[in-house]
N, C-alpha and C positions, 0 to 999 in steps of 0.2 A: 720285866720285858718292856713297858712301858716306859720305863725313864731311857730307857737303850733305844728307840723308838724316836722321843723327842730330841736325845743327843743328836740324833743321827741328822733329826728335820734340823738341828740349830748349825749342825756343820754344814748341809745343801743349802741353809738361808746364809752364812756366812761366805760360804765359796760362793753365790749367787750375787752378794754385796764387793767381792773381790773381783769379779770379772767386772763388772759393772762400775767399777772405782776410775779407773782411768777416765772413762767418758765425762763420768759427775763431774773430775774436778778440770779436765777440760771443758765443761758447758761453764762450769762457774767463775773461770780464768776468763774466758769468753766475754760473760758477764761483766765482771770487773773490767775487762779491756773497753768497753762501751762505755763502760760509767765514765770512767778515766777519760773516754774521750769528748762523750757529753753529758755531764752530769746532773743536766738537765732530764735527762730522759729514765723512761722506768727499769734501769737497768739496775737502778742501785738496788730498790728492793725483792728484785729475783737473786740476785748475787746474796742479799742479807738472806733471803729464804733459801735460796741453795745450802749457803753454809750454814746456818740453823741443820738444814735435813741433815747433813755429813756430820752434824758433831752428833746428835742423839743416832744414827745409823754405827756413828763411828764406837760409839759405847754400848749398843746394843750387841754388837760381833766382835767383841773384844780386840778391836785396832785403837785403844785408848791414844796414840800418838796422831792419829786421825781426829780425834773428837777434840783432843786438847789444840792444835795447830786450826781447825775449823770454827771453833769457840774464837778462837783468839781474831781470825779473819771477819766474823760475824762481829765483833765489837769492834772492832776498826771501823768496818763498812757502818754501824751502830753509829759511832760518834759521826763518821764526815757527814751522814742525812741530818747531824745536829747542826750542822752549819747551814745558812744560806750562802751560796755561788759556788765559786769552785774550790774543789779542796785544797786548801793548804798544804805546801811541800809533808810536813812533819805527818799529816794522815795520811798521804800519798805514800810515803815511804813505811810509813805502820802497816797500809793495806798490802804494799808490795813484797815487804818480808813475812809477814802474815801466809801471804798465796806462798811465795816459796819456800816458807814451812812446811803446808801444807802438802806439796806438789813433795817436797824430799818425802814426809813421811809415806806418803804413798807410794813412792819409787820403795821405803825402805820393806813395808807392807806386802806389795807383790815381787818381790825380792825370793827366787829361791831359799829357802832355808841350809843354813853350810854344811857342809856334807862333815 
């Protein structure tokens, strides 16, 4: 009865992580649209922290396409903070397919399942 129990709490923390998916990777899009636009400001390391959170949330609730596409974002955003100024087209364009990995898996995520 007990493992019936914690299934049940892992499915309401998982559907809880699903409703809540859109907003995240809009704040994090968000994020990243600041940096992009002064990347002077503390924009980078909430975006590196957002996506940090989505890839260990994304593996904790089995959306592995979430954690693997937010990993990938979080090292992009990783390397441009190695740079000083602005970022070079080639991590500008890593950070931008990066989010729109990230943004499909999530469309694919809260996707009804095919009938």
């Amino acid at each position: 009865m007990a493992q019936t129990d914690f299934l049940s709490q892992l499915a309401e923390l998982r559907r809880g992580f699903l409703a809540q998916l859109p907003d995240k990777v809009s704040l994090l899009e968000g994020a990243v649209k600041s940096w992009q636009e002064a990347p002077d400001g503390g924009t980078l390391e909430e975006a590196v922290d957002a996506a940090h959170k989505l890839a260990g949330s994304g593996a904790t609730f089995g959306v592995p396409a979430i954690s693997d596409s937010a990993r990938a974002l979080e090292s992009a955003l990783l390397r441009a903070g190695e740079l000083k100024g602005p970022p070079d087209p080639a991590i500008r364009g890593a950070v931008g397919s990066a989010l729109q990995a990230l943004k499909g898996a999530a469309a694919e995520a809260l996707a009804p399942p095919p009938a």
